[in-house]
C-alpha positions as CSV (number, residue, x, y, z in Angstrom):
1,X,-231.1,-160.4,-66.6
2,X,-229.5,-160.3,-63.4
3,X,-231.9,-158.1,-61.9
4,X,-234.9,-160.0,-63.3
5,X,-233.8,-162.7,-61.4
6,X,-232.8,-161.3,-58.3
7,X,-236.9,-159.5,-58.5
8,X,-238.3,-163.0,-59.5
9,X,-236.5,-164.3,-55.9
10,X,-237.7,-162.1,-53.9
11,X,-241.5,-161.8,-55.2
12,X,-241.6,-165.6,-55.3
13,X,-240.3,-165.4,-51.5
14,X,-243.3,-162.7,-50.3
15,X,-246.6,-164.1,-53.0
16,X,-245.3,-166.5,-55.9
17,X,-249.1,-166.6,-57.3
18,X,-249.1,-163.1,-57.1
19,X,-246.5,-162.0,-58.7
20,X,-246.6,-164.6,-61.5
21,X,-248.8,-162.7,-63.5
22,X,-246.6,-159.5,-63.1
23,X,-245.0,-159.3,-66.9
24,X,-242.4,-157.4,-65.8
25,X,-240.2,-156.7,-62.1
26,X,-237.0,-154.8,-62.1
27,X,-235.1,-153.6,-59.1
28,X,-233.0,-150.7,-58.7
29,X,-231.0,-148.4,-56.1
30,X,-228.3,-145.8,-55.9
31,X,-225.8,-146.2,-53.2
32,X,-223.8,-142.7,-52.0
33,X,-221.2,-142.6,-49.4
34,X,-218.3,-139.5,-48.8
35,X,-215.9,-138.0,-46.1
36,X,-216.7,-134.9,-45.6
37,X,-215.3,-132.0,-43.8
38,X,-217.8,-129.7,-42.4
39,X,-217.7,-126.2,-40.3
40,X,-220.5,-124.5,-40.0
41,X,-218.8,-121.6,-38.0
42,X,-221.0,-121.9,-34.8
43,X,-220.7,-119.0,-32.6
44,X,-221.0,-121.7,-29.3
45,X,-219.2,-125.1,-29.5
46,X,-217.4,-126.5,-32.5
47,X,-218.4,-126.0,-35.1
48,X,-216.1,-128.1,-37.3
49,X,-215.9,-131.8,-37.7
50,X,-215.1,-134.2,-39.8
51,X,-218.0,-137.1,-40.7
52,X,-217.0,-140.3,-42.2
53,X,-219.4,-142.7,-44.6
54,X,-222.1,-140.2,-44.7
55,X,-225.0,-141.6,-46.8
56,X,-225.2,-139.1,-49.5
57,X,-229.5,-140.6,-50.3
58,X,-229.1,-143.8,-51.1
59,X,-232.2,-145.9,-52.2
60,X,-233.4,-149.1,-53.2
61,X,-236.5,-149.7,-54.8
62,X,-238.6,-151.7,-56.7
63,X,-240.8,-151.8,-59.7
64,X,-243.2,-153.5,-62.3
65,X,-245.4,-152.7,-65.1
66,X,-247.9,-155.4,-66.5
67,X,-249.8,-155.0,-70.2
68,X,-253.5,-154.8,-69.7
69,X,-253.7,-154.7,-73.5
70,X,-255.0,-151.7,-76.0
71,X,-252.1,-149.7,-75.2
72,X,-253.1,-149.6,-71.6
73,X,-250.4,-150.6,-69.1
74,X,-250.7,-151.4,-64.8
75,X,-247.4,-149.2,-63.3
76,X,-246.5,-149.6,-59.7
77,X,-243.1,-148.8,-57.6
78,X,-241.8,-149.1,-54.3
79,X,-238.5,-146.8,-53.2
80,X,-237.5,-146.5,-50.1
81,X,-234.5,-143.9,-48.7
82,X,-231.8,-146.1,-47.1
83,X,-230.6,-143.5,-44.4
84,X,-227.7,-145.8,-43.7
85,X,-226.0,-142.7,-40.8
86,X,-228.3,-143.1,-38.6
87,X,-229.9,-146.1,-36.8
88,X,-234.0,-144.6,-38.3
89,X,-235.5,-146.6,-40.0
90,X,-235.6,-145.2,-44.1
91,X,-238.5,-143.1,-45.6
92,X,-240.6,-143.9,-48.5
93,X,-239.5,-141.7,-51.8
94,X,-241.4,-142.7,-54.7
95,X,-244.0,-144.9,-53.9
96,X,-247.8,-145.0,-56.0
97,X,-249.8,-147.3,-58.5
98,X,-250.8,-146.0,-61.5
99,X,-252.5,-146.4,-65.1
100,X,-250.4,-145.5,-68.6
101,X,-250.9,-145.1,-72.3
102,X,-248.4,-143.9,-74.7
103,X,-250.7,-141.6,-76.4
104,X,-253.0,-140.6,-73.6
105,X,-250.3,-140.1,-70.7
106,X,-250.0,-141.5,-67.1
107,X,-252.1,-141.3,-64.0
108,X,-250.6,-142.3,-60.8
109,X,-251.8,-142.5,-57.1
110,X,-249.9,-142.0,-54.2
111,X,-246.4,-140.6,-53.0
112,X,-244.3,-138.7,-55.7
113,X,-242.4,-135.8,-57.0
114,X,-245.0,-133.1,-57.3
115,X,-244.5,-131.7,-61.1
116,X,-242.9,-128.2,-59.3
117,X,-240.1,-130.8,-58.5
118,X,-239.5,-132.5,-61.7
119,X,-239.7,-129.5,-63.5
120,X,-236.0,-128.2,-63.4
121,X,-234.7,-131.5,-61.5
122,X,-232.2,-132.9,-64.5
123,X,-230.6,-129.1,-64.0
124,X,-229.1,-129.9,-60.9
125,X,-225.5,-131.0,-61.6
126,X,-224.7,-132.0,-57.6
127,X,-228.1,-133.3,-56.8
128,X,-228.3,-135.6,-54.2
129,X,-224.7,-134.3,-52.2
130,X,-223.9,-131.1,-50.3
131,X,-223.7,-128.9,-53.2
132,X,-227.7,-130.0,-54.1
133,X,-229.4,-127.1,-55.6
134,X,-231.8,-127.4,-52.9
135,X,-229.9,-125.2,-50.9
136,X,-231.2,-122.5,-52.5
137,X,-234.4,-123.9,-55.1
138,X,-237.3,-124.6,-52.8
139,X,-236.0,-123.1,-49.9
140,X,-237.5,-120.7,-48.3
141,X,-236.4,-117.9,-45.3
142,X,-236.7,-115.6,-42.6
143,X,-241.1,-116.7,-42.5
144,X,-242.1,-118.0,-45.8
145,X,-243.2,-121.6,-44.2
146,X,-240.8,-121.3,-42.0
147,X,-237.3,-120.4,-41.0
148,X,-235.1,-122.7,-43.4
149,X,-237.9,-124.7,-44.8
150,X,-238.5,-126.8,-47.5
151,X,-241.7,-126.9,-48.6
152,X,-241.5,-127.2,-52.4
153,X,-239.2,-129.2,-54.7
154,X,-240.3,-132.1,-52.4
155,X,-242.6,-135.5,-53.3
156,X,-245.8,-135.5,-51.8
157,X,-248.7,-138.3,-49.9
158,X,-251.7,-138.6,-50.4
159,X,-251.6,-137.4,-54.3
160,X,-253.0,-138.1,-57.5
161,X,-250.8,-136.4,-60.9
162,X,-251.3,-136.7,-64.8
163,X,-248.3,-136.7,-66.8
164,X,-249.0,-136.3,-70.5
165,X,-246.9,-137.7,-73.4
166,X,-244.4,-136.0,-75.3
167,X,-245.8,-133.9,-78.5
168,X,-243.0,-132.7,-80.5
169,X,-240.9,-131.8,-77.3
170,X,-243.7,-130.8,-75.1
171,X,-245.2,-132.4,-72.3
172,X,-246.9,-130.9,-69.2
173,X,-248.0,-132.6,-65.6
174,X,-250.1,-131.9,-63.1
175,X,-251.3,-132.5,-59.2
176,X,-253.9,-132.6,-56.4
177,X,-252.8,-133.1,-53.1
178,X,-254.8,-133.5,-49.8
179,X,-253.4,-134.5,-46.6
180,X,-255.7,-135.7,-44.1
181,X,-253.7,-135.6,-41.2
182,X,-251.4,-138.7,-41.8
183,X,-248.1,-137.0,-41.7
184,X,-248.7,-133.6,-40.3
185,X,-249.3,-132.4,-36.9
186,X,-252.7,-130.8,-37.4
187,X,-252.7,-130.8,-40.8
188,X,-256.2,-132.1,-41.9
189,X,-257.6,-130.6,-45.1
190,X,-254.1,-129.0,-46.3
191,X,-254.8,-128.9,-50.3
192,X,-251.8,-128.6,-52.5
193,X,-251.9,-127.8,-56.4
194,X,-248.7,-128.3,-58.8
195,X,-248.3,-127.9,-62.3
196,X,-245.3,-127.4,-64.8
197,X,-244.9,-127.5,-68.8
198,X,-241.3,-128.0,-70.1
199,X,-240.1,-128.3,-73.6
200,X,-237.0,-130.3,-74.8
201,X,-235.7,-130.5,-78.3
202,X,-231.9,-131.6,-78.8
203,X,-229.5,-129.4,-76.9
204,X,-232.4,-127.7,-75.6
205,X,-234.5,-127.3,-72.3
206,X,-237.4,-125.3,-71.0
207,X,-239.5,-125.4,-68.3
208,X,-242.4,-123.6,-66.3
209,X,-243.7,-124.6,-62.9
210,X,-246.1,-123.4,-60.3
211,X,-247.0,-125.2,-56.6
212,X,-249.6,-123.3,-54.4
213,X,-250.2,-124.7,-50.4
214,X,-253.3,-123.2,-48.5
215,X,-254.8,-124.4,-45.1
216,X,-252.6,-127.2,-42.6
217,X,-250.4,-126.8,-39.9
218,X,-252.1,-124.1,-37.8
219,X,-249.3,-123.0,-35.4
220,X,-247.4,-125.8,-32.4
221,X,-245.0,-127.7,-33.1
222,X,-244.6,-130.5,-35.3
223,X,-243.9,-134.3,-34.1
224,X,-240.4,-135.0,-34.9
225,X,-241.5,-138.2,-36.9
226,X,-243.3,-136.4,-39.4
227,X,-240.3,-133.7,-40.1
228,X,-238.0,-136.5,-40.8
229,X,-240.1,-138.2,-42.9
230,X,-240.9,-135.5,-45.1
231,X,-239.3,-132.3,-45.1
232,X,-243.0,-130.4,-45.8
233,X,-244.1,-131.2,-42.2
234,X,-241.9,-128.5,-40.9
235,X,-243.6,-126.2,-42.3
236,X,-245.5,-123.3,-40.1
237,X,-249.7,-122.1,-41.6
238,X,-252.2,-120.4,-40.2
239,X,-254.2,-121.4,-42.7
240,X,-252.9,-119.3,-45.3
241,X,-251.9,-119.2,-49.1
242,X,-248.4,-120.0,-49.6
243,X,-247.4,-119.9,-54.1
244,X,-244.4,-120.4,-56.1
245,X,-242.8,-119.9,-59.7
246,X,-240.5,-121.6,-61.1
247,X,-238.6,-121.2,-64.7
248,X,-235.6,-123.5,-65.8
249,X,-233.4,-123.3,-69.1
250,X,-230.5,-125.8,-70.3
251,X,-228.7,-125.9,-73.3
252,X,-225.7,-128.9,-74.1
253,X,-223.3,-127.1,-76.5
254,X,-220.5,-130.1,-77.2
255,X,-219.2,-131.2,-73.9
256,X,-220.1,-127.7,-72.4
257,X,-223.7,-128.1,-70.8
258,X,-225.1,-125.1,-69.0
259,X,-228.4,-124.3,-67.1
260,X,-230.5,-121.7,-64.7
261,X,-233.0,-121.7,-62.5
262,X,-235.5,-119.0,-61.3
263,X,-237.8,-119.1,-58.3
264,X,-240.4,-116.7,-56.9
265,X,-241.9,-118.1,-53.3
266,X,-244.9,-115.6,-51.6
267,X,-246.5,-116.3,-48.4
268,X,-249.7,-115.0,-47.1
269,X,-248.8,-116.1,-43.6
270,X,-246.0,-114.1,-43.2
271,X,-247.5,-111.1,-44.2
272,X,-248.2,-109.7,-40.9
273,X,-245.1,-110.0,-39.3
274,X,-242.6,-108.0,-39.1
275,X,-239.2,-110.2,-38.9
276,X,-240.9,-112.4,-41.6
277,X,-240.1,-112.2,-45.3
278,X,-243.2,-112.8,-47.5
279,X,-240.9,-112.8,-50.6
280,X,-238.2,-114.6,-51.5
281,X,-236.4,-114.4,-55.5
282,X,-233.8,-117.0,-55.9
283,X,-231.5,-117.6,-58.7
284,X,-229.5,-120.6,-59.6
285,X,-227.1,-121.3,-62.2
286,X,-224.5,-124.0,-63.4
287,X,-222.0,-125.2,-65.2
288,X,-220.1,-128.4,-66.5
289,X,-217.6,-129.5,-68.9
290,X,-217.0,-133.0,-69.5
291,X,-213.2,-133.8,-70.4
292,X,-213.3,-138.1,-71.0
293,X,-214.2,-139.4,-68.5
294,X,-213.9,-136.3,-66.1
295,X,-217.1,-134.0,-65.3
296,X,-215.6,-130.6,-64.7
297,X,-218.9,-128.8,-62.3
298,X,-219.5,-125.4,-60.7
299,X,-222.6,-123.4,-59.7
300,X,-223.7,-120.5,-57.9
301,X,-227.3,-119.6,-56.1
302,X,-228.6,-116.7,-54.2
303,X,-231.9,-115.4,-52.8
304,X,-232.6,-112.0,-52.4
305,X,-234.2,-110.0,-49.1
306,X,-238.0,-110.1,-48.6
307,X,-239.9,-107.8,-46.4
308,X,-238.6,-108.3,-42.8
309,X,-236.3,-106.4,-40.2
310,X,-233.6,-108.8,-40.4
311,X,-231.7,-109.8,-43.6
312,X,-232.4,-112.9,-45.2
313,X,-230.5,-112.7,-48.2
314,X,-228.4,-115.7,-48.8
315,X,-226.1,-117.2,-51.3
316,X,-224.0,-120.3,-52.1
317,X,-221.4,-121.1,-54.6
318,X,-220.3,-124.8,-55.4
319,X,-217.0,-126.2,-57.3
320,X,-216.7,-130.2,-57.8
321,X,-215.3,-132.7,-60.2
322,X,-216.6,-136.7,-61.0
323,X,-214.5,-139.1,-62.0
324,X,-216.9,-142.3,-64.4
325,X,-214.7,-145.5,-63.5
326,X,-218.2,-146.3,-65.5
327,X,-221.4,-145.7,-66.5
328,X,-222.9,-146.9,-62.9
329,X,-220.1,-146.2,-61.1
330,X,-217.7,-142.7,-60.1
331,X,-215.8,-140.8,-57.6
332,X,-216.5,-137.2,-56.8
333,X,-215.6,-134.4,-54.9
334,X,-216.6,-130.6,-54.0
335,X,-216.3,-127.9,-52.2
336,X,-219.1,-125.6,-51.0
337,X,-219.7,-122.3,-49.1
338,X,-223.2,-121.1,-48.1
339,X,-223.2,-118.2,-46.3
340,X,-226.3,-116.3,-44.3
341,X,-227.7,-113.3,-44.2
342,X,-228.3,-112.0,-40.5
343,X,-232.0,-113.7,-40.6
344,X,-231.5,-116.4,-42.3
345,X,-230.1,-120.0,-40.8
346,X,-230.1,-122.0,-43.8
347,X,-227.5,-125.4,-44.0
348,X,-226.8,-127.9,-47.2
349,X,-230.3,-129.4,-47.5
350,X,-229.7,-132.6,-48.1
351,X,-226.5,-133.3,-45.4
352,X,-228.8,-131.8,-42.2
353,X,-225.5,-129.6,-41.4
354,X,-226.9,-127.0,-39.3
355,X,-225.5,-122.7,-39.3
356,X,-226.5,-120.4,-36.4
357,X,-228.5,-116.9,-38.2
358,X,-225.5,-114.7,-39.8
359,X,-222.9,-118.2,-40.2
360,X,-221.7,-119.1,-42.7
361,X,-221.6,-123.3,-43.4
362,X,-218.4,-124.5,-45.4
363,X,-218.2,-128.3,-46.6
364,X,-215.7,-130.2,-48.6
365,X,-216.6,-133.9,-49.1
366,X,-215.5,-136.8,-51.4
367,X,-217.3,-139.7,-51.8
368,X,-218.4,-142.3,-54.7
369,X,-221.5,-143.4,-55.8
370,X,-222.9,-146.4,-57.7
371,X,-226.1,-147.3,-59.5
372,X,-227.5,-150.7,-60.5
């Protein structure tokens, strides 16, 4: 009720004839704060510090559906990052307009989670802090898009997905993307196709997913603007074929829930060079035990070498417990150790803590977290 009414204020505020035919409104968020301790081992300088309130992805967002009869339903959300650390202004997350029936699926236009993403997302126990399995899932290195790139497990512009409904635990999704150099530095006619089946029934989940790239960013560099606001800008083409394969499995036994993740990125562009690895294999798996209302969590990722001169094997191991004061609200904390292969220069994705090649990057942060 509360939030009703705080969505009624503002729409009456910005269009109150617009927004009174809107059935329903609800607003939402997540706000993320920790002290960490971070030493990323830097041959030159420090390379140790100590970072107080660091946002940890806080959001706040907005959403409505409206009943256009038959089953048929009007979706629409606005999210927006927060980025309280720095003095930038926040990036659009999940943003799009859409069409859904409960027995024909949903359509949606605009920014979202490609299906690649959502795929083995609920499998990541320390999502959205320094122990995100983005570290290691969707990263690629030493050439495949880029030195320390993320170019998959990321929400895209510019697309248009079906998601279907659920038949007897299975559902599927799929994407088109194609940017026409809005975000990306000369990155006009860069297609993107995602797709991903998963399966969940009880204690059990499965998933497939597959993400291909081809055309865009055709060497330069890329404005600083568009790599902030979205991680797929950094990115390096030549107008080549970039794929990945994804496979997830959970399984909740009691208050012991387990999970792994496989991925497979190849790269077309890297092909040629020497120092560039055109394959990467990574492997990601968790645990955690729940003990009242403690959360008991550890996991451990690694990628093997690809093709190149210099290593670019990498692996990272995380250990971390929550504490539920509630179900919106908890304290956590972790520790976590990534270390690098002589190629590779890979850093926490989601805290922007950068390694030289070789270094290893060591983070210990507490924080707490609440969601309305």
């Amino acid at each position: 009720m509360k939030k009703s009414l705080i969505a009624l204020a503002i729409a009456s505020a910005v269009s109150a004839p617009a927004f009174a035919a809107t059935a329903n409104v609800d607003v939402y968020g997540r706000m993320a704060f920790s002290l960490d301790y971070v030493d990323t081992n830097n041959l030159v300088g420090d390379g140790a510090d100590v970072v107080t309130g660091r946002d940890n992805v806080s959001r706040f967002g907005i959403k409505g559906t409206e009943d256009l009869g038959n089953g048929l339903a009007a979706i629409w959300q606005i999210e927006t990052a927060l980025n309280t650390s720095t003095t930038g202004v926040g990036s659009l997350r999940n943003t799009f307009i859409g069409l859904s029936n409960k027995s024909l699926g949903t359509v949606i236009l605009g920014r979202h989670d490609t299906p690649y993403k959502l795929a083995t997302g609920n499998l990541d126990i320390f999502a959205d802090t320094a122990g995100d399995y983005n570290t290691i899932i969707g990263m690629t290195a030493g050439g495949v898009g880029g030195l320390g790139t993320s170019i998959y497990d990321n929400r895209a512009p510019q697309l248009v997905a079906y998601m279907s409904p659920t038949w007897t635990g299975f559902s599927f999704g799929a994407a088109y993307v194609e940017t026409k150099n809005v975000e990306f530095a000369n990155a006009d006619n860069r297609q993107a196709i995602s797709a991903m089946a998963k399966y969940v029934n009880g204690p059990i989940f499965a998933s497939l997913a597959y993400e291909t790239f081809s055309g865009g960013i055709g060497g330069g560099s890329v404005a600083s603007t568009a790599a902030t606001t979205n991680p797929v800008a950094t990115a390096t083409f030549v107008n080549a074929k970039t794929e990945a394969y994804k496979a997830g499995l959970g399984v909740k036994l009691g208050a012991l829930q387990l999970g792994a993740v496989y991925e497979m990125i190849d790269s077309e562009a890297a092909k040629n060079t020497a120092s560039a690895a055109n394959e990467r294999d990574a492997y990601y798996m968790n645990a955690m035990y729940s003990i009242g209302a403690v959360d008991l969590k550890a996991a451990y990722g690694m990628a093997k070498d690809g093709e190149s001169t210099a290593s670019t094997e990498f692996d990272y191991y995380v250990v971390g417990a929550d504490y539920n004061l509630s179900k919106r609200t908890k304290l956590f904390g972790l520790y976590t150790s990534l270390a690098n292969g002589s190629g590779t220069a890979l850093s926490q994705y989601t805290t922007g803590y950068t390694a030289e090649a070789g270094q290893d990057v060591e983070i210990v942060s507490m924080g707490v977290v609440h969601i309305f």
